[in-house]
C-alpha positions in Angstrom: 103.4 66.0 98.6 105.2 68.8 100.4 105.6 73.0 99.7 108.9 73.9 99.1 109.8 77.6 99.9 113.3 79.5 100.1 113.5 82.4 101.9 116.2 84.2 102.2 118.2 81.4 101.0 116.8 78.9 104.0 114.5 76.3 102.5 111.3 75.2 104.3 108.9 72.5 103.3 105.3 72.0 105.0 102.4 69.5 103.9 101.2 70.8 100.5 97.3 70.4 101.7 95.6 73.3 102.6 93.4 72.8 106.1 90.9 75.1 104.7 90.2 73.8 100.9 91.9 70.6 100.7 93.9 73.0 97.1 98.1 73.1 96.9 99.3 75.7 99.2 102.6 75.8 96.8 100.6 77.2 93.9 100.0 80.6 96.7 103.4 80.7 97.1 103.8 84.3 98.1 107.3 86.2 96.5 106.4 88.9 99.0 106.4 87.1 102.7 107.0 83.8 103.9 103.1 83.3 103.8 100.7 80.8 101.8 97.8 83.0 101.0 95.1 80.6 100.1 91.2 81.7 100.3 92.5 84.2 103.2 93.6 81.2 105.3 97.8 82.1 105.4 100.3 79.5 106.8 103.7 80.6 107.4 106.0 78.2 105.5 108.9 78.3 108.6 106.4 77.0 111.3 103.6 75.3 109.2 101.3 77.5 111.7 98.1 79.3 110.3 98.4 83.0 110.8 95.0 83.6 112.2 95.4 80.4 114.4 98.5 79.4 115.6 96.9 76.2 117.3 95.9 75.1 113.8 98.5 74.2 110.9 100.1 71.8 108.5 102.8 69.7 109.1 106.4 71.3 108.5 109.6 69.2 107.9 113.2 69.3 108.5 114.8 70.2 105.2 119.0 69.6 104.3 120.7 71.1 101.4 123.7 69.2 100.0 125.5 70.6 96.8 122.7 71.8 94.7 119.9 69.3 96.5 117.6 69.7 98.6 116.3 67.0 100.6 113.2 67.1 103.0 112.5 64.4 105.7 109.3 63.6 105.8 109.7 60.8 108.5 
């Protein structure tokens, strides 16, 4: 399963699984910042990167948006 975020009208989509708890990130969906707030581990949904760590993260995928679609390659 994947996270699906628009920001600013550009989607994003990262692996769903939290590195921290295993829990959905795209239930922590923040409306404030591009951020996945989930037990103060937060992943930033254009990278896939965890905030505290950059060397740690989830997977992030391309993402294409045809008429009102939007598709997400998840190789």
């Amino acid at each position: 399963m994947v996270a699906l975020a628009n920001v600013g009208g550009s989607f994003y989509a990262i692996n769903n699984t939290c590195l921290h708890r295993g829990g959905p990130l795209g239930k922590e969906l923040s409306r404030e910042n591009r951020h996945l707030p989930l037990a103060r581990w937060q992943f930033d949904v254009t990278t896939g990167k965890a905030s505290m760590n950059p060397n740690n993260g989830v997977a992030c995928y391309p993402t294409e948006v045809r008429g009102d679609e939007v598709f997400v390659d998840v190789g």
